[in-house]
Phi, psi and omega in degrees: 000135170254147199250139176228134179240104192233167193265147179320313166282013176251000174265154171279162144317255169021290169277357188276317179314301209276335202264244231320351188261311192296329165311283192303349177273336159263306211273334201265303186261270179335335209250337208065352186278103194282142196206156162287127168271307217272118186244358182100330181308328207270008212252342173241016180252161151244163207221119188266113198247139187218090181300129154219097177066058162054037153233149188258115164285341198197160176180170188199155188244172162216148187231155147291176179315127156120332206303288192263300184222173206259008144254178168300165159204165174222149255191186196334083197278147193219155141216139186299155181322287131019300207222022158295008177247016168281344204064045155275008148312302173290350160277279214297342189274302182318295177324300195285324173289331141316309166317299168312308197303319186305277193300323218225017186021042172199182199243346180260127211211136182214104190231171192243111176254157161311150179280338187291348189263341195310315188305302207256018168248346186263342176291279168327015171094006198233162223206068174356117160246138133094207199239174179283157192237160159229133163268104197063023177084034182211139186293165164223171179215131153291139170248129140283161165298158161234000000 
């Protein structure tokens, strides 16, 4: 998978096209939730795009610090369906934890994951705060960096 990191105005139409259709065919059709995705956030994100043969298979949006939580944070972690047995999970999550490091110069990471997810965001390094939630009608947990 190749990875690309760009600021909202620096995406093509093309691609602003293909990461809003994966989001919405997982979180939307796949997940069953209907929710706003497109929330005004992404126009202040940077957005970590993970190509496998000039289609984005996997992406994660990111903020600085102060933005979203009082840490970076990181935010619609998505991979199509297709091609979650590649592990482009754990890459597009690697990426994007780099990226903050690069772009926003620090390590304290704060994201709101599915609970179900809790084993492969502690793989990356992230650590359940506070009590579980439900978000959009789907439990959630805040995770940190440690």
């Amino acid at each position: 998978m190749k990875i690309s990191v760009k600021k909202f105005e620096e995406l093509t139409i093309n691609e602003l096209h293909d990461l809003l259709q994966l989001r919405s065919e997982v979180f939307v059709v796949e997940q069953d939730c209907v929710y706003q995705d497109i929330d005004g956030k992404d126009r202040k994100a940077l957005h970590i795009l993970g190509f496998k043969e000039d289609k984005i298979v996997a992406y994660t949006r990111c903020f600085k610090p102060g933005y979203y939580f009082d840490e970076a944070a990181i935010g619609r972690v998505v991979v199509a369906a297709s091609e979650r047995k590649y592990g482009f999970g754990h890459d597009i999550m690697k990426a994007s934890k780099e990226s903050i490091k690069n772009r926003f110069e620090t390590e304290a990471i704060k994201l709101s994951a599915q609970t179900y997810l809790i084993k492969f965001y502690q793989s990356h390094g992230f650590e359940p705060v506070g009590d579980e939630y439900l978000e959009d009608g789907i439990p959630h947990i805040a995770m940190v960096t440690t």
